[in-house]
C-alpha positions in Angstrom: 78.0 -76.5 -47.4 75.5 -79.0 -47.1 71.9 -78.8 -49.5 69.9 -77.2 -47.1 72.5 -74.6 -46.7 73.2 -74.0 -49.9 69.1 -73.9 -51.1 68.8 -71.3 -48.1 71.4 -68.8 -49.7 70.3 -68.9 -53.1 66.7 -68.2 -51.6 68.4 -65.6 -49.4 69.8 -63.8 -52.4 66.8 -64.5 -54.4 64.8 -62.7 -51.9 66.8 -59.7 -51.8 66.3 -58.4 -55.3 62.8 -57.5 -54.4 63.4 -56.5 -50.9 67.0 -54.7 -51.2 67.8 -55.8 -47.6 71.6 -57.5 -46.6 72.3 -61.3 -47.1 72.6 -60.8 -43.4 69.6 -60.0 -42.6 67.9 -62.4 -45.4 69.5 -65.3 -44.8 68.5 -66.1 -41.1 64.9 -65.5 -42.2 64.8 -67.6 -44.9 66.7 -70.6 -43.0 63.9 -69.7 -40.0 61.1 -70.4 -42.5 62.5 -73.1 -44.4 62.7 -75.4 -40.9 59.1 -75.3 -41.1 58.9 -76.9 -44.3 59.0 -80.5 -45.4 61.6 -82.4 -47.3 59.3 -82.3 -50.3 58.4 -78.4 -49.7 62.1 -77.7 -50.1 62.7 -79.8 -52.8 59.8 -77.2 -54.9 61.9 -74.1 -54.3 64.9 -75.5 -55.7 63.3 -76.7 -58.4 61.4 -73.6 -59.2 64.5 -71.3 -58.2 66.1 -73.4 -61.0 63.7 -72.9 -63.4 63.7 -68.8 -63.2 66.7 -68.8 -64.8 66.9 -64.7 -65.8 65.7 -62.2 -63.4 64.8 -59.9 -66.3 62.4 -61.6 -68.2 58.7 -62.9 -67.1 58.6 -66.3 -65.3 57.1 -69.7 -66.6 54.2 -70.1 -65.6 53.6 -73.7 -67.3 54.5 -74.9 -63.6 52.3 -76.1 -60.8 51.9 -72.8 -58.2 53.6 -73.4 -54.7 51.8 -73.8 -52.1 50.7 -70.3 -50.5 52.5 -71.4 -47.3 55.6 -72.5 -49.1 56.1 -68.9 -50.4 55.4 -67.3 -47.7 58.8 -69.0 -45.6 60.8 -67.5 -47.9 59.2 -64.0 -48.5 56.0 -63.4 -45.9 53.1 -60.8 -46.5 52.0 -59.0 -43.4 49.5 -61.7 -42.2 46.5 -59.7 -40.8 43.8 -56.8 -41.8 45.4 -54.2 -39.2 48.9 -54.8 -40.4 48.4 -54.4 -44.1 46.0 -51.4 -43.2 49.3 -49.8 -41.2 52.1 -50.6 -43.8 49.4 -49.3 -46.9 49.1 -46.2 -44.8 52.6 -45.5 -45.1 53.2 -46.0 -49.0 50.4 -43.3 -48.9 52.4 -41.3 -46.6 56.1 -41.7 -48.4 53.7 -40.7 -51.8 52.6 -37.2 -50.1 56.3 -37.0 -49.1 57.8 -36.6 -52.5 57.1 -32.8 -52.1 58.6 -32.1 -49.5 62.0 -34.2 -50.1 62.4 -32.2 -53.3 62.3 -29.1 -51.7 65.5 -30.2 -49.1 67.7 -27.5 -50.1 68.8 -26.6 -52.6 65.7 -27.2 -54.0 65.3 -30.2 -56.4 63.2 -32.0 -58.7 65.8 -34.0 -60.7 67.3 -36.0 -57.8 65.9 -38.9 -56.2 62.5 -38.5 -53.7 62.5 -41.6 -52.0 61.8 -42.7 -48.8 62.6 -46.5 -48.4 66.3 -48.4 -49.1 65.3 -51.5 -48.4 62.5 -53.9 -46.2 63.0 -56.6 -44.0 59.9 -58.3 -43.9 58.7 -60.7 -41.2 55.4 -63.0 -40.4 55.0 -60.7 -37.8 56.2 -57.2 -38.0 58.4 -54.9 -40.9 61.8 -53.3 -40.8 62.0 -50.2 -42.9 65.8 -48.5 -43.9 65.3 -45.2 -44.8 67.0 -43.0 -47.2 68.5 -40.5 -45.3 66.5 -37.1 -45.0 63.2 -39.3 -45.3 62.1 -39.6 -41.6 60.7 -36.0 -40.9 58.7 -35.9 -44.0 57.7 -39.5 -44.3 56.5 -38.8 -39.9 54.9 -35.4 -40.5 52.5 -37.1 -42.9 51.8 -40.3 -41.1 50.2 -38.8 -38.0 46.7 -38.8 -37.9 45.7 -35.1 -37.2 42.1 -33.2 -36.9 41.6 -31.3 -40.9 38.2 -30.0 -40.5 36.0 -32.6 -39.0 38.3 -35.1 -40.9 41.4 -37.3 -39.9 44.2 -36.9 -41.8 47.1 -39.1 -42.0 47.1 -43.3 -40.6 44.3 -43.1 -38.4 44.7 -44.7 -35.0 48.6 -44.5 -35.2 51.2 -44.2 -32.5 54.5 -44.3 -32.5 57.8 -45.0 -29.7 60.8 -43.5 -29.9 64.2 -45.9 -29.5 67.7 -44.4 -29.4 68.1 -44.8 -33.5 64.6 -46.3 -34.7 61.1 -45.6 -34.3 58.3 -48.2 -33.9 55.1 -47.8 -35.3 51.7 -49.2 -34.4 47.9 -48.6 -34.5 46.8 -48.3 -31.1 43.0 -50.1 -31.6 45.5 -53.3 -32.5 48.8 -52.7 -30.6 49.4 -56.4 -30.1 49.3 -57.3 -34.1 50.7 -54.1 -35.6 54.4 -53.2 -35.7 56.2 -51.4 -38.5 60.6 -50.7 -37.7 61.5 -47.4 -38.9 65.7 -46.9 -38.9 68.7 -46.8 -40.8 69.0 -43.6 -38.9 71.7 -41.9 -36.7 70.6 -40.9 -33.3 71.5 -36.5 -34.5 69.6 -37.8 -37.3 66.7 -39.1 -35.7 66.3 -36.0 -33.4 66.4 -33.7 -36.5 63.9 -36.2 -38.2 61.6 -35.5 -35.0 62.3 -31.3 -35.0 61.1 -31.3 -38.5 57.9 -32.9 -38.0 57.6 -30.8 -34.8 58.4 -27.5 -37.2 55.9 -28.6 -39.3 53.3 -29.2 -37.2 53.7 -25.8 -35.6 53.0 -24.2 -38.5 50.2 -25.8 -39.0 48.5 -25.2 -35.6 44.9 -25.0 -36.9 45.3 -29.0 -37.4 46.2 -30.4 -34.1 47.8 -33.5 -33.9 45.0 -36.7 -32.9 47.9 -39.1 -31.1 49.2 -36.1 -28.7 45.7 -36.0 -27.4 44.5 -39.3 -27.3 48.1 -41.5 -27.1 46.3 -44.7 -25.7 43.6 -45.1 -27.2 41.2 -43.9 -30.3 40.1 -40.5 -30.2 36.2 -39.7 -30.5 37.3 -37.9 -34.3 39.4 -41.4 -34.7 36.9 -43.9 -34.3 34.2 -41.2 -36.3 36.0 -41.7 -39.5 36.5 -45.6 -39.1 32.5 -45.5 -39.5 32.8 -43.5 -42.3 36.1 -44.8 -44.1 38.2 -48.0 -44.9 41.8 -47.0 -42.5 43.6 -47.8 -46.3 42.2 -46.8 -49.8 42.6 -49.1 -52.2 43.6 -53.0 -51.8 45.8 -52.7 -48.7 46.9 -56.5 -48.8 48.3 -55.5 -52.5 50.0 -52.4 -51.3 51.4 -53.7 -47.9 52.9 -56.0 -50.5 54.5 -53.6 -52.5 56.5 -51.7 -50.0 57.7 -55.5 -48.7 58.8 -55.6 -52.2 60.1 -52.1 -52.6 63.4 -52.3 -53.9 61.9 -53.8 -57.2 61.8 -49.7 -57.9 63.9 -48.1 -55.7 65.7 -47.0 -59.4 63.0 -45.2 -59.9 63.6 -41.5 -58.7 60.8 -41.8 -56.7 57.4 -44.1 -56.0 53.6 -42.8 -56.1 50.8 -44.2 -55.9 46.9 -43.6 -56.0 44.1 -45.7 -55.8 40.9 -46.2 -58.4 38.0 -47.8 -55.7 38.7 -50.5 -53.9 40.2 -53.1 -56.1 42.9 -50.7 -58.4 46.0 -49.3 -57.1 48.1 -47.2 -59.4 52.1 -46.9 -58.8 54.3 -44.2 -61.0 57.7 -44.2 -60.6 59.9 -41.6 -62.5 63.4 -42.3 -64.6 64.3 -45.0 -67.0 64.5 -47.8 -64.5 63.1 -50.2 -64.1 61.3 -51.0 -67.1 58.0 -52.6 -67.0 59.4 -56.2 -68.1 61.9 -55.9 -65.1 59.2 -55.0 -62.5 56.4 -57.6 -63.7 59.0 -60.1 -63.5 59.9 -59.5 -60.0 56.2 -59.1 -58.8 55.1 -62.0 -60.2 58.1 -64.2 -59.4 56.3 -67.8 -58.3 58.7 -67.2 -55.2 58.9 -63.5 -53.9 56.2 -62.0 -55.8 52.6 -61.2 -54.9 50.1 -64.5 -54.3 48.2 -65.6 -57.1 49.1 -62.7 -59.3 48.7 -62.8 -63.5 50.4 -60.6 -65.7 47.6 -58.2 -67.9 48.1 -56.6 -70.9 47.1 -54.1 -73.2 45.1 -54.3 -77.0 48.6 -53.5 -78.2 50.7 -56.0 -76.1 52.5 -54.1 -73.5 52.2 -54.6 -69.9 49.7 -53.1 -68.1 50.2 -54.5 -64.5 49.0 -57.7 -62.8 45.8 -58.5 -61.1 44.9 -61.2 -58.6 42.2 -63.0 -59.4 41.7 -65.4 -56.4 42.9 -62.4 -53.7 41.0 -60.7 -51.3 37.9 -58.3 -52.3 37.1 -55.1 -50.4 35.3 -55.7 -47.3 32.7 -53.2 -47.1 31.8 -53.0 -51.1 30.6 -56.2 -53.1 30.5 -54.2 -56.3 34.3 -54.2 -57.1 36.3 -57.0 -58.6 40.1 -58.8 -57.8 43.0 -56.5 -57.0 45.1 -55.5 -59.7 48.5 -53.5 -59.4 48.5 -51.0 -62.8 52.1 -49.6 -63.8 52.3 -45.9 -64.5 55.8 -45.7 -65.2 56.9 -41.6 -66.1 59.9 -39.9 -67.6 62.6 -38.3 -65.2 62.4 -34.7 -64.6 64.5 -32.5 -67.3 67.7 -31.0 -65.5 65.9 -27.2 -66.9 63.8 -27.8 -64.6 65.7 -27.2 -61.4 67.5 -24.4 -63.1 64.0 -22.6 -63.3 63.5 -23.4 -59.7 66.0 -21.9 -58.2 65.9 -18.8 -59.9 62.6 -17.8 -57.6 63.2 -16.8 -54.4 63.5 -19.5 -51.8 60.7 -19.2 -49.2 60.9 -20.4 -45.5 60.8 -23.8 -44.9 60.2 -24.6 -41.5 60.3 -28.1 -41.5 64.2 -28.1 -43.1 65.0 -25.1 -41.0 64.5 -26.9 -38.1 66.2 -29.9 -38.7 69.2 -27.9 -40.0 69.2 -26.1 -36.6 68.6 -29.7 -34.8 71.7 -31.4 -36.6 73.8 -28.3 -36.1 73.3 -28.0 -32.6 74.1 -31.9 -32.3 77.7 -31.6 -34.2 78.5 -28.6 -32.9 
């Protein structure tokens, strides 16, 4: 195995950790991006990939920073406005989710809510694998639909269906925005689409914006991009998180909320990880987010990172760097699913359907 090859796999497997995607999928990107670096650009990753030493503690940071460009051939942030504003809309989405995953029967609190198994981020576009169940709920809440002179859900998205993926776009930037949803079955996939059907249905007095208007922005649509940013929060810091979500995909499930423009919040429920473990990863001079600074509290523990040199909020001059706060929570108590199930168990139309959709499939 010559050097090159042998740097390119122990980037491969570096990059992993934070993504949670296959060596086979990493390792062609990261020997893609490292042809485009010099001699002397390669020679920097191994010598800060030697110097990380243990994935569980914080990184030097004594070190000269690598180049942006450098980091970005082995682990590449979505590269444009409409992109991060696409892949932020859907952490907001698989957040409003968690609900609805815990009440898959038999009803649930205690087990893991999460949407996302691993990403496979590119320059370009993003390849999500789902955990299974994740589609119908993580769908119903992406599309942009009419809520009382309000659009709710990713504003100006579309979608196309594929035998066992669905591909995701905005359709005022169809040539620069593309988000991979799969890791599904093709029964699967149609039950993932009958839920979000169900749900809609039930729902009637909300119709759905992209039904209406599939090629272009509808007059509500292009209303609320007057009024509203497409993405609360810093979308270039939580594009970057769900490129790095396996960093907690321990956690039993991932939340987040946003404080302005500048401050997003991100819970994740259980032991794991701990807060040392996930400011490591984030702030890895290799795979983790550009520019980003570890804070901390009076008292010494983490509070998040921040990044002082990234982008501000475009419409508001009044708010300060991004900064990524960690609101790490205990794991529900068993009890508490006992409780549940001893009320009655009400309709649910989106799981109804898809049980009805998979049946029909396998039978």
């Amino acid at each position: 195995m010559s050097r090159r090859e042998l740097l390119s796999r122990k980037l491969a497997e570096h990059r992993r950790v934070s993504t949670g995607e296959s060596l086979r999928s990493a390792l062609p990107a990261v020997e893609d991006g490292l042809k485009r670096l010099s001699r002397n650009e390669r020679g920097l990753l191994a010598a800060a990939l030697a110097r990380l030493g243990d994935l569980r503690s914080i990184p030097e940071v004594s070190s000269p920073a690598l180049a942006e460009h450098v980091r970005q051939a082995v682990l590449p942030d979505a590269p444009c406005r409409p992109q991060q504003e696409l892949e932020a809309g859907i952490v907001e989405a698989a957040s409003r989710a968690i609900n609805d995953l815990h009440n898959f029967p038999p009803v649930s609190i205690s087990r893991p809510a999460r949407c996302f198994r691993a990403a496979i981020p590119a320059a370009d576009h993003l390849i999500l694998i789902l955990e299974p169940n994740a589609l119908g709920p993580l769908l119903t809440e992406l599309l942009p639909r009419d809520v009382e002179g309000e659009v709710h859900g990713v504003v100006g998205l579309r979608y196309r269906v594929h035998r066992r993926h669905l591909e995701l776009y905005l359709v005022d930037h169809p040539a620069t925005t593309r988000v991979v949803l799969t890791g599904l079955s093709g029964p699967e996939l149609k039950a993932s689409l009958a839920y979000t059907d169900a749900m809609v249905a039930a729902s009637a007095d909300y119709p759905r914006v992209d039904q209406h208007s599939p090629s272009r922005l509808s007059a509500s649509e292009q209303l609320d991009l007057t009024r509203y940013d497409r993405a609360y929060g810093p979308a270039q810091l939580t594009s970057g998180l769900l490129r790095r979500i396996a960093v907690l995909r321990n956690g039993l499930w991932i939340r987040i909320w946003t404080h302005g423009c500048d401050s997003l919040q991100v819970e994740w429920a259980g032991p794991a990880p701990n807060t040392v473990y996930a400011a490591a990863r984030f702030a890895d001079p290799i795979t983790g987010f550009p520019s980003a600074r570890l804070d901390e509290r009076p008292n010494g523990t983490l509070r998040g990172l921040s990044q002082p040199h990234g982008p501000r909020c475009p419409r508001h001059d009044d708010f300060g760097p991004p900064e990524l706060v960690f609101r790490p929570t205990s794991a529900p108590r068993l009890e508490s699913d006992r409780l549940l199930r001893e009320y009655p168990r009400s309709p649910h139309p989106g799981w109804d359907a898809w049980k009805e959709a998979l049946g029909d499939v396998r039978s």
